[in-house]
ZAMARGU-4260 file (C-alpha; in steps of 0.2 Angstrom, whole numbers, plus 5000, padded with zeros to 4 digits):
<rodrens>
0) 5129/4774/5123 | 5145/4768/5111 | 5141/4767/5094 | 5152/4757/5083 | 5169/4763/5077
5) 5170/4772/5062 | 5183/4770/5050 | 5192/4786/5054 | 5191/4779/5074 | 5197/4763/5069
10) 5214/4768/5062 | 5214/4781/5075 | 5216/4767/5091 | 5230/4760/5082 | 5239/4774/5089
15) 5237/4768/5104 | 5250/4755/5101 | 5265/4762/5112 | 5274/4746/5111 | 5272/4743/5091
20) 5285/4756/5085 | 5303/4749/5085 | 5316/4762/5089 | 5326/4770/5078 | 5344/4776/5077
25) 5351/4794/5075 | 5352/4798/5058 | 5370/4794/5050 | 5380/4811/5050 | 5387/4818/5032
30) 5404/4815/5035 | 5421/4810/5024 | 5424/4791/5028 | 5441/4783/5033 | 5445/4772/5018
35) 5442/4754/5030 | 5430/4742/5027 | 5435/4744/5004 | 5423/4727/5002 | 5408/4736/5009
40) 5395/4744/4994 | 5396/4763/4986 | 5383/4771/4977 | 5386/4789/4969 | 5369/4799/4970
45) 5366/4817/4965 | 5369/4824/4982 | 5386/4812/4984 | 5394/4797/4988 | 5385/4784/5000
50) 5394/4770/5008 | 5382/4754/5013 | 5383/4738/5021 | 5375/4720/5022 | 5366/4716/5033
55) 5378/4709/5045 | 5389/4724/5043 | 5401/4719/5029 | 5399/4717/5011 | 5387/4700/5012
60) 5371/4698/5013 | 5358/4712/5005 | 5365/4728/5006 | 5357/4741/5015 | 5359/4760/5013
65) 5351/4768/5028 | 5348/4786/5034 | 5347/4794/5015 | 5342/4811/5015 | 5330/4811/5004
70) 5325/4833/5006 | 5332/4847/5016 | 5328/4846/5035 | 5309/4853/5037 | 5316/4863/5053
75) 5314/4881/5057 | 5308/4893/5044 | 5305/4878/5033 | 5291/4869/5045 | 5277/4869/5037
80) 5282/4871/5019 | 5287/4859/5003 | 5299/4849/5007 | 5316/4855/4997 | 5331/4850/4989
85) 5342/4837/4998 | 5358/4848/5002 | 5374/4839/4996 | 5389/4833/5004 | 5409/4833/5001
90) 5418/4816/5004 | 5409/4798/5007 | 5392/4799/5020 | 5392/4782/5030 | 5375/4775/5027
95) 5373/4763/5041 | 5361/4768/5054 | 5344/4772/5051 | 5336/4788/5056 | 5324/4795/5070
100) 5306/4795/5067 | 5299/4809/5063 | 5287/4817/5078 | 5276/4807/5083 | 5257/4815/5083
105) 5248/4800/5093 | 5246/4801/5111 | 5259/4789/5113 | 5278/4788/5110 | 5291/4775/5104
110) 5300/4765/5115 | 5313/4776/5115 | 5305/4791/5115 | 5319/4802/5110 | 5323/4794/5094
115) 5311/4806/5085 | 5314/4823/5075 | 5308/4838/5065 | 5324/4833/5054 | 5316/4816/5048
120) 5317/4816/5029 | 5325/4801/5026 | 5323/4784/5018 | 5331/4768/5021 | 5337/4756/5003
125) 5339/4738/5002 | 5346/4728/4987 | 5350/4710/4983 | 5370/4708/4987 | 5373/4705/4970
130) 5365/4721/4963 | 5375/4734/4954 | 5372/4750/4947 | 5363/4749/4930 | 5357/4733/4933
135) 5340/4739/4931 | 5330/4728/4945 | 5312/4732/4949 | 5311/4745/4962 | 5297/4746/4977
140) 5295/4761/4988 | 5285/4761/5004 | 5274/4769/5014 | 5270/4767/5031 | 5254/4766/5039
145) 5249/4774/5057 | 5233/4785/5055 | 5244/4797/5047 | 5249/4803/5065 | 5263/4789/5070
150) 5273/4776/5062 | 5293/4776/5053 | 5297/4769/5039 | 5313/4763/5047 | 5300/4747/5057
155) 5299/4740/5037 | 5317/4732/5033 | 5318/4725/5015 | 5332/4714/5015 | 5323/4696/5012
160) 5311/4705/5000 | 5326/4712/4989 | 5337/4696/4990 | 5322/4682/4986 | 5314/4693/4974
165) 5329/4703/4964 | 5319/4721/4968 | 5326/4736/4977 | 5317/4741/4990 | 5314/4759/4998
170) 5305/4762/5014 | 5303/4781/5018 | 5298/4792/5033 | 5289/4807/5032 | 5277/4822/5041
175) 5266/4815/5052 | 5249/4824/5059 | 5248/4842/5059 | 5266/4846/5052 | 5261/4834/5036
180) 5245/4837/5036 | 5238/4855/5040 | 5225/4866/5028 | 5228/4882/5036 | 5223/4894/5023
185) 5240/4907/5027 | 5251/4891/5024 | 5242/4884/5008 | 5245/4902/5002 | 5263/4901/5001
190) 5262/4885/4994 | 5259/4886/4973 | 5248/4873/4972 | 5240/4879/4989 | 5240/4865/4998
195) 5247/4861/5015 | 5247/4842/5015 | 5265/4842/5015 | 5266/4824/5021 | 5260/4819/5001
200) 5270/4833/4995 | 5284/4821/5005 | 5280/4806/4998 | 5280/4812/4979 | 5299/4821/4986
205) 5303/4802/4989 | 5296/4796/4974 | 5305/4809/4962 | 5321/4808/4972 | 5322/4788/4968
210) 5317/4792/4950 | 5333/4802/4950 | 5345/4791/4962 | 5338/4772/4960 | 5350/4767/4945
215) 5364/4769/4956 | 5358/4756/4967 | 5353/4745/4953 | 5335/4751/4952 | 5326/4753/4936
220) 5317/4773/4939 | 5305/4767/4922 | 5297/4753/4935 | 5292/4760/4951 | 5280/4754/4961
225) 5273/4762/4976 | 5264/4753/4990 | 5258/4756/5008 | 5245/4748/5021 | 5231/4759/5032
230) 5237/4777/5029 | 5251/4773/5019 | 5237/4766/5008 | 5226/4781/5009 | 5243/4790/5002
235) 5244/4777/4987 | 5226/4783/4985 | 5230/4800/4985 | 5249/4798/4973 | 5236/4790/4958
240) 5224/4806/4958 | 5236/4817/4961 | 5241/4827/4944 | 5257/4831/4949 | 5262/4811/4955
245) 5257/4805/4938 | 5274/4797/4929 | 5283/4794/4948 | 5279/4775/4949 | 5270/4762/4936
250) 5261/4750/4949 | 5252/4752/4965 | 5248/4742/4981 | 5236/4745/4991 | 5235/4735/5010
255) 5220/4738/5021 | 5216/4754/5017 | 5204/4756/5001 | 5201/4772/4992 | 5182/4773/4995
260) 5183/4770/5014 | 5198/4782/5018 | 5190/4799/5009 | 5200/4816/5011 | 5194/4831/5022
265) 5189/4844/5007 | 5197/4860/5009 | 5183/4870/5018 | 5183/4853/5032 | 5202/4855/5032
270) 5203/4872/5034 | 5191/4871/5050 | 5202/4858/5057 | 5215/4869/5056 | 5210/4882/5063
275) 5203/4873/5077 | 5221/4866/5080 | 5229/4885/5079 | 5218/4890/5090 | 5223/4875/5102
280) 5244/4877/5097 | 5238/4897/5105 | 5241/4905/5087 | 5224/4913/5088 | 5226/4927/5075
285) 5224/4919/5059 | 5236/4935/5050 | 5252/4928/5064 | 5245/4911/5062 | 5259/4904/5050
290) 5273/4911/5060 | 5267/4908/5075 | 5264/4889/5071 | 5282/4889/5064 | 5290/4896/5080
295) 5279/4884/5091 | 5289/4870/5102 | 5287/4853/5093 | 5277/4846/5113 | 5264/4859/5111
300) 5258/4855/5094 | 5257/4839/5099 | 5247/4842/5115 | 5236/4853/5102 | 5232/4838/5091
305) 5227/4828/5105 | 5209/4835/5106 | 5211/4842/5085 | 5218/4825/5077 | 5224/4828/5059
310) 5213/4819/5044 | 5228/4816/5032 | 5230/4824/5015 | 5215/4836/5009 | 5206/4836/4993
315) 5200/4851/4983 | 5217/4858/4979 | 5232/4861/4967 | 5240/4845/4972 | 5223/4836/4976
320) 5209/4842/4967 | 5198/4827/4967 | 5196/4815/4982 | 5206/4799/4975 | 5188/4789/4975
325) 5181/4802/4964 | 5195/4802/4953 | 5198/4785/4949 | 5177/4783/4947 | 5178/4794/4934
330) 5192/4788/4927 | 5204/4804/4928 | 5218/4797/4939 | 5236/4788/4937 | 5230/4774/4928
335) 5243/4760/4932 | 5240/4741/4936 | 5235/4737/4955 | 5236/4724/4970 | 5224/4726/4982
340) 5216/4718/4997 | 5214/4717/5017 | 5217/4705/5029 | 5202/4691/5035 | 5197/4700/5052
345) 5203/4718/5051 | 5193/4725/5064 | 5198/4712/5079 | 5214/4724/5083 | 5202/4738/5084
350) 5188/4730/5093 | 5200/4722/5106 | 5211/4741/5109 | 5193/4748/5113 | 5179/4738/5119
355) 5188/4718/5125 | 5177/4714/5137 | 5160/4719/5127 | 5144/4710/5134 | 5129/4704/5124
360) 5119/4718/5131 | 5131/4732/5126 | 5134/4724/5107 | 5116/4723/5104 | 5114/4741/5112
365) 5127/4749/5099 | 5121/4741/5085 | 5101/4747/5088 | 5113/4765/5091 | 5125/4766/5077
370) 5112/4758/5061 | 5096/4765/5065 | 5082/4755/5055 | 5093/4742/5049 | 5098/4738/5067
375) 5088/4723/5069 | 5093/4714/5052 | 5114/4719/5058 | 5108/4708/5072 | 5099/4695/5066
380) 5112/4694/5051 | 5129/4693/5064 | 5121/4686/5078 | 5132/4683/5095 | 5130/4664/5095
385) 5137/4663/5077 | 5153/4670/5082 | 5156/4664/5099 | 5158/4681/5106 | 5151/4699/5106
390) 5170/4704/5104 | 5170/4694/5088 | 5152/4697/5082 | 5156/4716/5083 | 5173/4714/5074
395) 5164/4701/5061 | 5150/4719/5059 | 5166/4731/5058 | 5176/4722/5047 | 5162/4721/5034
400) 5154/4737/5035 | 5171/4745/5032 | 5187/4737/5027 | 5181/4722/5018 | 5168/4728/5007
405) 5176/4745/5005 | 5190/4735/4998 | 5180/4726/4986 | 5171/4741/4979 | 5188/4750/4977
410) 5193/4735/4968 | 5179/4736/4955 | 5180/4753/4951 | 5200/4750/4948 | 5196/4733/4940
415) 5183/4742/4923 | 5200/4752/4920 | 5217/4742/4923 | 5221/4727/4927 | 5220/4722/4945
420) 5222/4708/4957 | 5213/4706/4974 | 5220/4695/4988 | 5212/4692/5007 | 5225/4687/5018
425) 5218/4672/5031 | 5230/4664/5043 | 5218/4660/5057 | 5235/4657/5069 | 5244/4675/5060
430) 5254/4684/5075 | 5246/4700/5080 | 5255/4717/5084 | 5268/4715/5100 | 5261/4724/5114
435) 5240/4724/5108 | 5237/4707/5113 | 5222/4706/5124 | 5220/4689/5135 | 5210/4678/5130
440) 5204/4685/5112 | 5209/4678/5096 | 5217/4693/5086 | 5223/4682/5071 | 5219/4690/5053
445) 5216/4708/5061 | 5223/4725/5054 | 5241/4724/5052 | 5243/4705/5052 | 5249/4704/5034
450) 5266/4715/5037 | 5276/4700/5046 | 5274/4690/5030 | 5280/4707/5018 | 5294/4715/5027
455) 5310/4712/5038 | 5294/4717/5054 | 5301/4716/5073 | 5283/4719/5079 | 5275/4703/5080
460) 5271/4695/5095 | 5281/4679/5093 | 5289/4672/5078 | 5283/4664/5063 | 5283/4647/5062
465) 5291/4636/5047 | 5273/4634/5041 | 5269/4654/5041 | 5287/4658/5034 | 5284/4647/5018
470) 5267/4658/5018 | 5278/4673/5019 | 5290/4666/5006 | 5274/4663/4994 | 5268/4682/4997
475) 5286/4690/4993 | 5285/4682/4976 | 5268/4688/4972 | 5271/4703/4978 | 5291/4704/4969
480) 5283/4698/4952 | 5267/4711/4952 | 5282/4725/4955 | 5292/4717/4939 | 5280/4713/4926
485) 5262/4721/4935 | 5256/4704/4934 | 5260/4693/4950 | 5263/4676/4941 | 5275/4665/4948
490) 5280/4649/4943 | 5275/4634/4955 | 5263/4644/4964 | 5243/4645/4960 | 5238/4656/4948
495) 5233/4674/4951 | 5220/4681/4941 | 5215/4698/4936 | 5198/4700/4946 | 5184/4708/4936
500) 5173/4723/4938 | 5157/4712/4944 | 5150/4707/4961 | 5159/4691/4962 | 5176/4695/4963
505) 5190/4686/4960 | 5200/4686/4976 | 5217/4676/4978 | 5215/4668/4997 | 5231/4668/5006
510) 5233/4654/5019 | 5247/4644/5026 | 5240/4628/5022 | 5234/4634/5004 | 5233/4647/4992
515) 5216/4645/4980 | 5206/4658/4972 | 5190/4660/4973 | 5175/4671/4970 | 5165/4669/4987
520) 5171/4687/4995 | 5156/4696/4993 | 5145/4684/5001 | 5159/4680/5012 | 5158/4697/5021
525) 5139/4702/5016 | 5143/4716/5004 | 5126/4715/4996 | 5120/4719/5010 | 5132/4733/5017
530) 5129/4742/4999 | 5111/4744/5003 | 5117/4754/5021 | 5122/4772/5020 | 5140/4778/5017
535) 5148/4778/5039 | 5156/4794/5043 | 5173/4794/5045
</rodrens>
């Protein structure tokens, strides 16, 4: 009998999203430029001279700097170690085509599944057109989600966020399931802070290397925020209890992923995992293990990982000690002002990837299964003829039990120590991912639908409309005001307020017909009543 999905389930079926991940160029070769094209951008990094573009391939338009070696190429004896230096270059590297995905863990490939690579450490850097060097603009850097298994930053563009909202914009691959992700006890030993979640250790490369390099795009490195959605915001969770991450950025977003839901492996679970995966990859003796691993073919770690998925970053550590929920409950974490929220109907993606078609007999058969005594008050409290549908019943169950009350502790325990402002995106006619649309189901306000609104995003299925792109408009400000001053005020749109640490939460409700605040949330999604139920595994 099918229980319920649990949080770790449900990020793992959006792998199963074959069609979601655009596809990505070769990355730009280092190589002295002819002198054409004089009116397009320059920036002068430490590892060289980069040559941009705009958008639409000259000088106009935000400038985009694409394909930026961010660290040496993870490839050979380097697999499976901290990511290094960036090697540098002579002449002028053209900057105009994005980079390959790194390799993709999920069962399922890009559209074109060849544009993937081991030599993926890259990141993509968008600035208003009349951004110079020094000019000191706020600076974003994301990360992606994808259950930390699939995904590329190069599906995030950041043009219309940089040019409406005068920030710079950095969108970054890196290491994906088990080579970003393994706690093999031979690898952490070679590491100095004993780790092997090398896909964080990537993230804080990014992060330090834009510290270092922004000012020549116009960034301001003293005010960095860092912001991701589903695993990229498990890796937010993981950069503000990390010791070593602390003074890399000065604001954090967190979208659909809260720290309390999303809880590391510790080091004893990772190291289990991976030696399950060994084992699978064929490197059975744990003293050949490292090398072994590192001389594998890239297809035969992934056909491992399909029966040994990865679990993200471990806790227990030099570079995590302390799972992030741990850490920011007891207040010893990267204290810097937050933005954090989910969308209306999270789970609907998940529900209608795995179960469309579910019958009235088969929801009230996994809920009696997955929550034991409290069974018959799941029921009696989401019943089916209050939602229309056993597809939407279990989603309304899934959403609250996981993301949407999750979301709203996390939000208390950062709202007693910083400032912090919650948001629920609700467009009840939002596009859904392209390629997951089930006939017949509403999908609007599931997992994912808010990234349309953020980024320069291909993946929708249809277009927004004029109504949804003023919504997006409206979102971009918030969001490019919060990465300015840490407080997302902007004139002419409603006021956003801090929320407090209390059950009633003030949460910023983002609509296309109206924008309003409001402290209904909790009773919105039943938290009070989710909080009495056991912790879910995931």
């Amino acid at each position: 009998m099918r229980r319920p999905p649990t949080a770790r389930s449900l990020l793992a079926a959006a792998c199963a999203l074959a069609a979601l991940l655009a596809p990505a160029l070769p990355a730009a070769a280092a190589t002295a430029a002819a002198s054409g094209g004089s009116a397009r951008p320059q920036a002068t990094v430490a590892q060289g001279v980069l040559r941009g573009q705009g958008h639409d391939g000259t000088g106009a338009g935000a400038q985009e700097f694409l394909g930026v070696p961010y660290a040496a190429p993870p490839v050979g004896e380097a697999r499976l170690r901290a990511p290094q230096q960036p090697r540098p270059w002579t002449g002028v590297r053209e900057a105009v085509r994005q980079a390959p995905a790194c390799l993709q863990f999920s069962p399922f490939g890009l559209r074109d599944p060849q544009a993937v690579s081991e030599d993926c450490l890259y990141l993509d850097v968008y600035r208003p057109r009349t951004a110079r060097a020094g000019a000191r603009l706020p600076v974003i850097v994301w990360l992606h989600g994808g259950a930390y298994s699939q995904g590329t930053g190069t599906q995030f563009g950041g043009r219309t966020m940089a040019d409406l909202t005068g920030s710079v914009v950095v969108s970054i691959n890196y290491r994906l399931g088990q080579l970003g992700y393994l706690g093999l006890p031979e690898l952490a030993g070679e590491d100095p802070q004993r780790s092997g979640s090398f896909g964080l250790m990537d993230q804080m490369a990014a992060l330090r290397w834009t510290r270092e390099n922004i000012a020549a795009f116009g960034g301001n490195p003293g005010n960095v925020t860092v912001s991701g959605q589903s695993a990229g915001s498990g890796s937010v969770c993981a950069l503000l209890a990390a010791p070593s991450a602390a003074g890399l950025f000065h604001r954090a977003v967190l979208q659909s992923g809260p720290c309390t839901l999303l809880r590391p492996p510790d080091g004893a679970q990772a190291a289990s995992q991976a030696r399950a995966f060994a084992a699978a990859a064929g490197c059975t003796d744990p003293a050949a293990a490292a090398g072994c691993l590192r001389a594998a073919p890239g297809a035969a770690l992934i056909e491992a990982a399909r029966t040994v998925p990865t679990s993200g970053p471990a806790s227990g550590d030099g570079l995590l000690p302390v799972d992030p929920a741990t850490a920011i409950g007891s207040g010893h974490w990267n204290k810097v002002p937050v933005l954090i929220g989910s969308t209306r109907s999270e789970a609907r993606l998940f529900v209608a990837l795995t179960q469309p078609y579910l019958t009235q007999e088969q929801y009230t058969a996994q809920v009696l299964a997955g929550y034991g005594a409290a069974g018959p008050e799941v029921l009696a409290r989401y019943p089916v003829s209050a939602y229309g549908s056993p597809y939407l019943a279990l989603s309304a169950v899934t959403t609250d039990s996981t993301f949407a009350c999750q979301t709203a502790w996390t939000a208390q325990l950062f709202a007693s120590q910083v400032p912090t402002y919650f948001y629920e995106f609700d467009d009840p006619d939002s596009p859904t991912l392209a390629g997951a649309q089930v006939p017949g189901l509403d999908e609007s306000n599931a997992h994912s639908a808010e990234l349309a609104y953020l980024h320069d995003f291909t993946m929708g299925d249809r277009p927004l409309t004029a109504e949804q792109v003023a919504l997006a408009t409206r979102m971009k400000r918030y969001w490019g005001a919060f990465a300015r001053y840490g407080v997302p005020a902007v004139p002419g749109q409603t006021a956003w307020p801090a929320t407090g640490a209390g059950a009633a939460a003030t949460v910023l409700t983002l609509g296309p017909a109206a924008t309003r605040t409001g402290t209904s949330f909790g009773s919105d999604h039943q938290c009070a009543f989710w909080r009495t139920q056991p912790p879910r595994p995931v």
